[in-house]
LOPAZA-412750 format. One line per field, with one value per residue (C-alpha): chain; x, y, z. Coordinates in pm, 1 decimal, always signed. Layout:
<sites>
chain c(A,...);
xx c(X,...);
yy c(Y,...);
zz c(Z,...);
</sites>
This chain:
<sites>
chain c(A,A,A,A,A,A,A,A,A,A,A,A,A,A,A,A,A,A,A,A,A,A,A,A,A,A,A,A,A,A,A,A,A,A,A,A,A,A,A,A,A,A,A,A,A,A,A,A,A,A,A,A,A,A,A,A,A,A,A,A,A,A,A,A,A,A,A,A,A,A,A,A,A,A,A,A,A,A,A,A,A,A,A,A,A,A,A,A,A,A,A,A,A,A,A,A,A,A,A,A,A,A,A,A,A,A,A,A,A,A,A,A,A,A,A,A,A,A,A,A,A,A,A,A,A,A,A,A,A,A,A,A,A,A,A,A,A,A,A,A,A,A,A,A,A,A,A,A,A,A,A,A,A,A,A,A,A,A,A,A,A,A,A,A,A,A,A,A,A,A,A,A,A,A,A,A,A,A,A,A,A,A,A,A,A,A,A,A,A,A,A,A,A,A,A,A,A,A,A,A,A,A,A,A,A,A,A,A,A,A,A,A,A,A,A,A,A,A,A,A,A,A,A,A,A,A,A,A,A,A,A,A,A,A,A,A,A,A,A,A,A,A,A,A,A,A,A,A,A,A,A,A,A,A,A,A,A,A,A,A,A,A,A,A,A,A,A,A,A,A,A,A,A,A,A,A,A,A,A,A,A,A,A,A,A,A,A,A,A,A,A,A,A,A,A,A,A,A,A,A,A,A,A,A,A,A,A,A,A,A,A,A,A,A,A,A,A,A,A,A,A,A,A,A,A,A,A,A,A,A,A,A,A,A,A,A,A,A,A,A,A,A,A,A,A,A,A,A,A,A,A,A,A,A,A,A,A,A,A,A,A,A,A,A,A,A,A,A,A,A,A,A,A,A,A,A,A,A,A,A,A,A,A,A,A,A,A,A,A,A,A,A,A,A,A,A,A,A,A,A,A,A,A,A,A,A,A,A,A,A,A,A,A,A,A,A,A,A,A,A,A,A,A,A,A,A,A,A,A,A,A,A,A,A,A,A,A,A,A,A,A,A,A,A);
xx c(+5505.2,+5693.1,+6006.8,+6004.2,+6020.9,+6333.3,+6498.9,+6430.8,+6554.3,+6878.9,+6961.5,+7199.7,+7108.2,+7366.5,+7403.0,+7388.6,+7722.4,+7756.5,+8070.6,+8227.0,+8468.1,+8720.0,+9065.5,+9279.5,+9585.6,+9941.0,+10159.3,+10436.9,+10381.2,+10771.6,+11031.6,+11140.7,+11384.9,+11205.6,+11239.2,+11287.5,+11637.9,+12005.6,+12138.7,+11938.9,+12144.7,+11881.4,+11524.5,+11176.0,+11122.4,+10724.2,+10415.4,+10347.8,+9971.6,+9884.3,+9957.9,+9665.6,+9578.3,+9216.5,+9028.1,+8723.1,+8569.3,+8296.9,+8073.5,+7843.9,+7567.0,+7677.0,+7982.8,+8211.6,+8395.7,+8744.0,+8950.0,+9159.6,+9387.5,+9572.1,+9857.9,+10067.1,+10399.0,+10724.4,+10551.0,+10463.1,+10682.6,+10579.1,+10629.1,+10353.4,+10159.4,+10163.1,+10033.7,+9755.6,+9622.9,+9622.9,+9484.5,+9186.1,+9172.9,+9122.0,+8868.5,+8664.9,+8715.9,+8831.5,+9052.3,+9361.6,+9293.9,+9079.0,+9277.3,+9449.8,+9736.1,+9872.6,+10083.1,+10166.7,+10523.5,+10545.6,+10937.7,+10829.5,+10706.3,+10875.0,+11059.2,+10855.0,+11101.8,+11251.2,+11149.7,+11486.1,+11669.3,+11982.7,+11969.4,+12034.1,+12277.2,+12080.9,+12193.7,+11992.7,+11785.9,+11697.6,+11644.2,+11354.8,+11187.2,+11156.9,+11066.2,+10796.7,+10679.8,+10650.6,+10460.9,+10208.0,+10128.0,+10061.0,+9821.8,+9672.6,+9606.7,+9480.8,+9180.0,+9140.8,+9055.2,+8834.8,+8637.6,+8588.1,+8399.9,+8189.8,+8055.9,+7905.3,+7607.2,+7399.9,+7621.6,+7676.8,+7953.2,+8090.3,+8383.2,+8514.8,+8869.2,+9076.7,+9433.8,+9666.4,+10063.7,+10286.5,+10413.1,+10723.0,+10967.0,+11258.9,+11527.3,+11755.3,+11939.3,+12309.7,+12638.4,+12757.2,+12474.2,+12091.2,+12070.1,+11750.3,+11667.4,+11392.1,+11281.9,+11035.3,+11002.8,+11020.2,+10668.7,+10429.0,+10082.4,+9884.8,+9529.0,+9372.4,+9101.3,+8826.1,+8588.7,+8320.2,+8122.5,+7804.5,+7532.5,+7155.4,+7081.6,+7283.7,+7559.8,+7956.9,+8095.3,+8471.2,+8620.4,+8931.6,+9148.3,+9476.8,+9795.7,+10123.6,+10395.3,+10649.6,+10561.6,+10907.3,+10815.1,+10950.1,+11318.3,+11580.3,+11627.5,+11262.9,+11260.9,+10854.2,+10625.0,+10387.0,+10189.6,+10384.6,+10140.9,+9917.4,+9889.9,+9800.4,+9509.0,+9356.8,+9310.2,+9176.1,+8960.8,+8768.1,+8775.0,+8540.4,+8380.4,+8301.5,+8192.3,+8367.8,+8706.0,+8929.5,+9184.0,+9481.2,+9633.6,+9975.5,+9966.6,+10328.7,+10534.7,+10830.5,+11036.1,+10785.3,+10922.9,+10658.0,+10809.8,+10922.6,+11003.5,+11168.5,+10970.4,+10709.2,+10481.5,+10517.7,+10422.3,+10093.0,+10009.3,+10062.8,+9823.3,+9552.5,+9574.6,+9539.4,+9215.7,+9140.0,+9147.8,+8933.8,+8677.7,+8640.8,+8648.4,+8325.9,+8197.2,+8192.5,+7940.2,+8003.1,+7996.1,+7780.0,+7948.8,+7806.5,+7767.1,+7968.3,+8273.9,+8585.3,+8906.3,+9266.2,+9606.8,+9889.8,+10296.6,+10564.3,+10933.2,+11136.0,+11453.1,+11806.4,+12096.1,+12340.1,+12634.6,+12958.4,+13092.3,+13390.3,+13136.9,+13004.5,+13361.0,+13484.7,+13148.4,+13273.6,+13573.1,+13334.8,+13288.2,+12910.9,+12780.2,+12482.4,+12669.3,+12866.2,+12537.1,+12401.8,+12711.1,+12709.2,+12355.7,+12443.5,+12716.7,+12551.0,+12244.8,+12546.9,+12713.8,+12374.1,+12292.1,+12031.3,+12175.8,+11895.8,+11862.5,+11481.6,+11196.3,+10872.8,+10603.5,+10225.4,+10017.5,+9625.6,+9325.6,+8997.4,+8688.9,+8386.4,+8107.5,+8197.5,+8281.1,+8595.2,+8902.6,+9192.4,+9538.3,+9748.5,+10109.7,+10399.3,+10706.6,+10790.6,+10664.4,+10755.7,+10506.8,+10543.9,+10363.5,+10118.2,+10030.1,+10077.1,+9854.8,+9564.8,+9622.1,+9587.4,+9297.1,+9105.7,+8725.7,+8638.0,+8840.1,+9183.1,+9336.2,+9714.2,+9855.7,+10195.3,+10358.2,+10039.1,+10119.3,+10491.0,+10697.3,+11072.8,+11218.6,+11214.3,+11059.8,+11206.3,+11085.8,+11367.4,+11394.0,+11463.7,+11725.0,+11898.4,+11909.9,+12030.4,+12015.4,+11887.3,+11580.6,+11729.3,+12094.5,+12137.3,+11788.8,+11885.1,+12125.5,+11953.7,+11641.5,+11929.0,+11850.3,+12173.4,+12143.8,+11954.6,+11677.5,+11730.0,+11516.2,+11271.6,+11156.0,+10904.5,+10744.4,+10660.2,+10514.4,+10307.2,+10246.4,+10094.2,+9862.6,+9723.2,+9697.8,+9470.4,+9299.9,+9192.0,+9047.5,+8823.9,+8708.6,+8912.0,+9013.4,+9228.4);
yy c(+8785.5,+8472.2,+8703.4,+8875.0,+8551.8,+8492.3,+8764.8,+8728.3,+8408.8,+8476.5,+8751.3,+8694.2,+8542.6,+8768.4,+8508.8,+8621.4,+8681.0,+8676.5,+8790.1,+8808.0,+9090.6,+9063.1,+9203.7,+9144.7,+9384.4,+9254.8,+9459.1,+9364.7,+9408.4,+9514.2,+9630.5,+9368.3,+9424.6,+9566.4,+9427.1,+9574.9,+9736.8,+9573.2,+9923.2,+9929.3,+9933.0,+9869.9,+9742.6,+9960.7,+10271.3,+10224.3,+10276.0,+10556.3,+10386.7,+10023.2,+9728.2,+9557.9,+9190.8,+9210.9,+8930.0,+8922.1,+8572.3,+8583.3,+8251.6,+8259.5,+8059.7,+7730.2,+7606.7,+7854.5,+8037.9,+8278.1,+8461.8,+8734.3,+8842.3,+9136.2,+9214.0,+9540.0,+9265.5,+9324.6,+8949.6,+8577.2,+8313.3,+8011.4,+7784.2,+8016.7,+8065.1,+7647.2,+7651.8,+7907.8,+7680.1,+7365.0,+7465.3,+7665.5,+7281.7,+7126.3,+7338.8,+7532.4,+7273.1,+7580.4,+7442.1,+7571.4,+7754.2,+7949.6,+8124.5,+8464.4,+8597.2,+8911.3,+9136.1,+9514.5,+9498.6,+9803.7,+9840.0,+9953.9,+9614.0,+9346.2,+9023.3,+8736.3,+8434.0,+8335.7,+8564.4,+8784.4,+8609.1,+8612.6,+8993.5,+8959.9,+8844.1,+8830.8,+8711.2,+8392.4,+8668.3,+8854.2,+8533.2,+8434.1,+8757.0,+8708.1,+8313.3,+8408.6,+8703.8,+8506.3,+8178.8,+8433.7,+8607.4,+8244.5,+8211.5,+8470.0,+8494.1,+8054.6,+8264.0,+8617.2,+8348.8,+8166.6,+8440.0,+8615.6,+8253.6,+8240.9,+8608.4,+8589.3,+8799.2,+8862.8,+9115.1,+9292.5,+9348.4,+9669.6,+9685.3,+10095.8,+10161.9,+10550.4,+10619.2,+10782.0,+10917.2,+10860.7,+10555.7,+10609.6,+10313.7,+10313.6,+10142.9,+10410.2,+10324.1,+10440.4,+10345.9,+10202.3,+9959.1,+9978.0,+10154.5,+10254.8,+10603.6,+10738.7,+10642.0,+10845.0,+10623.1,+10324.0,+10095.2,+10177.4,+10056.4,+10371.4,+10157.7,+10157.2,+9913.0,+9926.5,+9643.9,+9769.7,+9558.2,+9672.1,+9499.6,+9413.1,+9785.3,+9972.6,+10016.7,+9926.7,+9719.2,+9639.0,+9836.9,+9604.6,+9851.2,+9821.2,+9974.6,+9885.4,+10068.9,+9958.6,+10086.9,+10254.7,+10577.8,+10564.9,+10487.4,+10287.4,+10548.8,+10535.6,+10298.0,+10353.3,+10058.2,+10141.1,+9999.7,+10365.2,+10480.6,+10193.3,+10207.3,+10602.5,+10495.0,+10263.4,+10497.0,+10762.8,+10520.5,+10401.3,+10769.4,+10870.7,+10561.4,+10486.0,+10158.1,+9977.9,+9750.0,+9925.7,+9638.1,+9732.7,+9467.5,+9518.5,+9473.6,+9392.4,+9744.9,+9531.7,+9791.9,+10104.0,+10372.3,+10617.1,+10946.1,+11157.5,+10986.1,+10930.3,+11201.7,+11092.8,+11386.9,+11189.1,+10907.4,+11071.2,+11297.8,+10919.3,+10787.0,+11051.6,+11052.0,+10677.9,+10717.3,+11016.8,+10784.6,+10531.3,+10793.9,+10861.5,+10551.7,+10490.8,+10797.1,+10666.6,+10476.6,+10111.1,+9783.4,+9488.9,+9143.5,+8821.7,+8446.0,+8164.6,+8222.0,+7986.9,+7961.0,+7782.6,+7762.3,+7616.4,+7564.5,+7591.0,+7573.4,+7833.1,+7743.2,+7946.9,+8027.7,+7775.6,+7847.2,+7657.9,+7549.7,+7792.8,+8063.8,+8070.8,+7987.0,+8325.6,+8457.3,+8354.5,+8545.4,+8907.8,+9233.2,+9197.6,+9014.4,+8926.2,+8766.1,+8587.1,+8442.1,+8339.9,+8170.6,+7996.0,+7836.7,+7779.0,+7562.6,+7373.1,+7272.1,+7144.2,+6946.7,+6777.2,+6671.7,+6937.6,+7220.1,+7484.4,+7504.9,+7614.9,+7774.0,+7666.9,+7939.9,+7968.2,+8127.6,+8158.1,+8271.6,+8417.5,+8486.0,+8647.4,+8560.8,+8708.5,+9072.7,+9025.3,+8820.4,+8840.3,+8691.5,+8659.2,+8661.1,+8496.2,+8727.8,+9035.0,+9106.1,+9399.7,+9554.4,+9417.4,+9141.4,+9313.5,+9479.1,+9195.6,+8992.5,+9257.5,+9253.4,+8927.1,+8846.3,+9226.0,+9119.7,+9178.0,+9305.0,+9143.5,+9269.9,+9142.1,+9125.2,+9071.4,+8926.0,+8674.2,+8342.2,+8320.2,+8613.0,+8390.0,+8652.4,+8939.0,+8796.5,+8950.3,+8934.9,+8829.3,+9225.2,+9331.7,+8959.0,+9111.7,+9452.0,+9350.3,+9547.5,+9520.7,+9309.7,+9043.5,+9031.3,+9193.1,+9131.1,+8767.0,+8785.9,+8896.8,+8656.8,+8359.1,+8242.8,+8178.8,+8405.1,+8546.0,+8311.9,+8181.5,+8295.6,+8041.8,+8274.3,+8453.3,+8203.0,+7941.8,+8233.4,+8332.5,+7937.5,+7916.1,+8217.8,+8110.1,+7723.2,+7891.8,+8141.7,+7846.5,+7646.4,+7923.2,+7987.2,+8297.1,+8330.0,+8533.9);
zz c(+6420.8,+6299.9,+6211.4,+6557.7,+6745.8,+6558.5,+6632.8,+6966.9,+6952.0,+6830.3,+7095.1,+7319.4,+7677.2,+7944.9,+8230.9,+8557.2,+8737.5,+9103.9,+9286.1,+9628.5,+9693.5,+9988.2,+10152.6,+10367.9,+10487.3,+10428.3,+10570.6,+10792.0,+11107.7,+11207.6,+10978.3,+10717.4,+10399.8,+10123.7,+9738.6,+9416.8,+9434.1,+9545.1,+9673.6,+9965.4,+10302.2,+10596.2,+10645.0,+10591.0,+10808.7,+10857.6,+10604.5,+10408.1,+10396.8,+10449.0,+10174.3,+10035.7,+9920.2,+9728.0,+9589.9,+9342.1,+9288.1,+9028.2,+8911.2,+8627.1,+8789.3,+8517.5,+8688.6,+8561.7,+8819.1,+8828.3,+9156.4,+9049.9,+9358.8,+9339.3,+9594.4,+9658.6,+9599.2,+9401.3,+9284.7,+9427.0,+9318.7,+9215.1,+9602.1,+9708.9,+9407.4,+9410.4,+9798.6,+9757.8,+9455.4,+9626.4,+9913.1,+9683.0,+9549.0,+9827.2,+9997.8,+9748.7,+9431.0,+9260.0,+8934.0,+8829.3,+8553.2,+8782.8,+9003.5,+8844.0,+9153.5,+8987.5,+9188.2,+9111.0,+9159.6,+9377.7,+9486.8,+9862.3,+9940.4,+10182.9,+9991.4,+9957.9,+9935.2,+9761.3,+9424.4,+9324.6,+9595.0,+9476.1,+9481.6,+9860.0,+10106.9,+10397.7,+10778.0,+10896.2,+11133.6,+10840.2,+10642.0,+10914.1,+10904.7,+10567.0,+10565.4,+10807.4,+10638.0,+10362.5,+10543.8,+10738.5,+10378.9,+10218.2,+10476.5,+10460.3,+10066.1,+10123.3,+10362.6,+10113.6,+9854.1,+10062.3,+10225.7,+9842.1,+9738.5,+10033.9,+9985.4,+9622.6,+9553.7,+9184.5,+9005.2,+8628.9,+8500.7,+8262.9,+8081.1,+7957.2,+7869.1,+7900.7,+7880.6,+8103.3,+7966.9,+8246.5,+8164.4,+7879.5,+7761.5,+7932.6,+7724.5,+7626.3,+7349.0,+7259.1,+7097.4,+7397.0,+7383.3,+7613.0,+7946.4,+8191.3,+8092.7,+7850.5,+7513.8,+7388.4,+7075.8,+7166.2,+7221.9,+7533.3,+7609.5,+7779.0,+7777.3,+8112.9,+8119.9,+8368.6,+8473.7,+8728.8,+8955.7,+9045.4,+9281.4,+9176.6,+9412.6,+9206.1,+9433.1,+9277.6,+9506.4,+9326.0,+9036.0,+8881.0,+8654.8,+8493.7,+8355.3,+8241.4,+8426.0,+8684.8,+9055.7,+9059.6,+9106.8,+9451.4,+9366.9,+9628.7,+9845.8,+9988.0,+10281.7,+10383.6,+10259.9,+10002.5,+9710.5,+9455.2,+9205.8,+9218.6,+9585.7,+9579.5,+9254.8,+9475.8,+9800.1,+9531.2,+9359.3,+9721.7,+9811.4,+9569.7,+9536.0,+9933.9,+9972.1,+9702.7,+9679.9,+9411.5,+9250.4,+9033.1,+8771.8,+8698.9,+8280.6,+8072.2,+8232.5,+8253.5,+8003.8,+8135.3,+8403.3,+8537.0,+8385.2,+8588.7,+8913.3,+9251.1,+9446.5,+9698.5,+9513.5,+9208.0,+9297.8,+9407.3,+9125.0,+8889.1,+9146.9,+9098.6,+8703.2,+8693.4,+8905.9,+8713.6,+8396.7,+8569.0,+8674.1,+8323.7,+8161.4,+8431.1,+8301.2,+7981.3,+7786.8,+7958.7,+7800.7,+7963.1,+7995.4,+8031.9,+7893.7,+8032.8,+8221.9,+8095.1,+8203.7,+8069.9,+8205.8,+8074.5,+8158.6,+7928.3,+7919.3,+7823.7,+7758.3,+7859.5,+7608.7,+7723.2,+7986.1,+8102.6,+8439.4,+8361.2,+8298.4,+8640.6,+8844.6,+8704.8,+8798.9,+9190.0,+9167.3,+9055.5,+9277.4,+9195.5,+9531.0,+9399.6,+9074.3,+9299.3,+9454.0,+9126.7,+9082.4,+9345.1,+9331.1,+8922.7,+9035.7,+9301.1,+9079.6,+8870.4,+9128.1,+9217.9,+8833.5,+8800.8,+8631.6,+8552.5,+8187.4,+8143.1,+8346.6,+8345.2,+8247.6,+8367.6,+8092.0,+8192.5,+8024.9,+8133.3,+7917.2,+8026.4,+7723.1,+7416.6,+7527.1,+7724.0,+7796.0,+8015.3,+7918.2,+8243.5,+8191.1,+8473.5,+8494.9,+8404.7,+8081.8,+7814.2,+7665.7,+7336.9,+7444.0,+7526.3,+7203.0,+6978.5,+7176.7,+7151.4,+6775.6,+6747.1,+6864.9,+6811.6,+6798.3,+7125.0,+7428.4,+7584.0,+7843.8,+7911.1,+8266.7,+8344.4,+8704.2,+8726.3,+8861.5,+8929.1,+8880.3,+8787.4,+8567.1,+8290.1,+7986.4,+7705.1,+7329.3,+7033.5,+6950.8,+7312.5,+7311.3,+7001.4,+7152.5,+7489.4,+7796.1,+8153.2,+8061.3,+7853.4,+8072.2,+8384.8,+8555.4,+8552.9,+8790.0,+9077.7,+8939.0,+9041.6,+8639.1,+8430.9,+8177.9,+7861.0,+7692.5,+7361.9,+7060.0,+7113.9,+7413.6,+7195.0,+6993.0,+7308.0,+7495.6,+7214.4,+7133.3,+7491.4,+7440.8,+7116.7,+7310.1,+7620.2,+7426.8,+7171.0,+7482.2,+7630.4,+7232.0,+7123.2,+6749.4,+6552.7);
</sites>
């Protein structure tokens, strides 16, 4: 009898979790210039189907508490990220470190100023639609957040995990150096996660899933508003599970292309086999999570190779508008004694007991990140987002650095940043993860 007890004893106790789903729809309510790509001529042409901001907040009943929003967004900078916070401060007590914003990066969204804002050369009345846009959607993700803490209700949660292939590396690689195309060797992460929600009657009430895969499908000649593939995944997912709030987390896709694209049927048949995967991942013998809910966040710098005055006043003089932009705001910074020579970088982490722990990512992450993380720390799950937080720029690794291309050059134009990253890049971003995932009790 004496050995049963122990045993007993030393089983784990799975704390309750309660959680509050809500939404909120965030489309524009007129046309508005849509983000993503430079070549576009003219503002959006209506809504293929509506764009969603969806918010989970989850408490384990000891003090521990998390919101994870997810928005159909090419990405929130950090101005709004940094409003949305504060104002979750203020009226909720909610800390930091627990507040995940993660946005899918679909490229049939509206701007939100001022991320990629060199990109654009807008007139001051596009300008306001934008600023306005952008002041109404703060808003409205300051109430989503509220509204999801003030509905909480006793929960489980189950973690599965499928794949889906559409997702291929696109860093083509040739003598003439690294263009956007297809790699079919190069590194991809095809793990879809799945975290289901499920009330005390049985009923699933959210279903939070993942991939990591730009929401390019829908290339720049598509001027309707849409969330792409992950938009398409999450009408699927609701369909066949009526009743419940279906959230996608855009993972580290920053080098990934959905293969094949730039068809409107595409875009739809990626949509269906990510909720395919889900469906089966739920099909699938589920894993319970619970224990105490902790949370870290941390900032670091990550510093820019350096450029020259000289650099950027040839810049002025280039047929590249949006290099002439960058330029321009490079040089200013100068003239005022501020020149930009590092960005600061949110890293967050969010463990659920010992079965599960999410690593959220600011910018636009490649997937290599991704991977390394999850073999570093491999004893129980981690799932890596990308575009969490603040989405400033690509961040590249030292391989994709040495390799150059769009993701360590080119996107940083259009970002308004000055140029590549030195190799430090890699090791402070993987510094930071080791620093939050030491503070909510993850080892190697």
């Amino acid at each position: 009898m004496r050995t049963v007890t122990l045993l007993l004893a030393a089983l784990p106790i799975l704390a309750e979790y309660h959680a509050g789903i809500a939404r909120t729809d965030i489309t524009p309510k007129g046309s508005i210039w849509l983000s993503g790509y430079g070549g576009r001529n003219h503002t959006s042409e209506g809504a293929l189907h509506p764009l969603w901001a969806k918010a989970v907040a989850i408490s384990d009943g000891r003090g521990g508490r998390v919101v994870i929003v997810s928005t159909d967004l090419i990405g929130l900078p950090r101005a709004v990220s940094e409003q949305i916070a504060a104002a979750a401060g203020k009226a909720h007590g909610l800390p930091r470190a627990s507040l995940v914003l993660n946005s899918s990066h679909t490229h049939t969204g509206p701007v939100v100023w001022p991320n990629l804002h060199t990109m654009f050369g807008f007139t001051p009345e596009q300008r306001r639609t934008v600023d306005e846009y952008t002041a109404w959607l703060t808003a409205e993700l300051i109430a989503l957040t509220g509204r999801a803490l003030g509905a909480m209700q006793p929960v489980r949660l189950d973690i599965a995990h499928s794949t889906t292939d559409f997702a291929i590396n696109r860093r083509q690689r040739a003598a003439s150096g690294v263009s956007i195309g297809v790699n079919r060797q190069g590194p991809v992460d095809h793990d879809v996660p799945v975290i289901r929600i499920t009330r005390s009657d049985g009923a699933v009430v959210a279903i939070l899933f993942g991939y990591a895969c730009h929401n390019t499908t829908l290339t720049g000649e598509f001027y309707k508003m849409s969330g792409d593939y992950a938009g398409f995944a999450q009408a699927e997912i609701e369909r066949v599970n009526p009743g419940a709030t279906a959230l996608f987390l855009m993972l580290c896709g920053a080098d990934q292309n959905p293969n094949p694209r730039s068809s409107l049927a595409l875009a739809e048949q990626h949509g269906k086999a990510l909720a395919g995967a889900v469906a089966k991942a739920m099909a699938s013998p589920m894993k319970r999570a619970g224990g105490r809910l902790r949370t870290a966040f941390t900032v670091t710098e990550l510093p820019f190779a350096p450029r020259s005055r000289e650099d950027f006043e040839k810049e002025l003089k280039d047929t590249n508008a949006s290099k002439v932009r960058r330029a321009q705001v490079m040089l200013k910074a100068m003239d005022e004694k501020r020149p930009i020579r590092s960005t600061p970088y949110p890293v967050q982490a969010v463990r659920f007991g010992d079965q599960l722990t999410m690593v959220a990512l600011g910018g636009e992450v490649v997937v290599d990140y991704s991977l390394n993380t999850k073999k570093a720390f491999p004893r129980e799950d981690t799932i890596v987002l990308g575009y969490s937080n603040d989405v400033m720029c690509y961040i590249p690794n030292v391989r994709i650095l040495r390799e150059g291309g769009y993701e360590a050059n080119d996107s940083m134009i259009y970002y308004g940043q000055p140029g590549p990253f030195t190799e430090e890049v890699e090791e402070r971003v993987t510094s930071a993860i080791a620093q939050v995932m030491k503070r909510v009790g993850r080892r190697n």
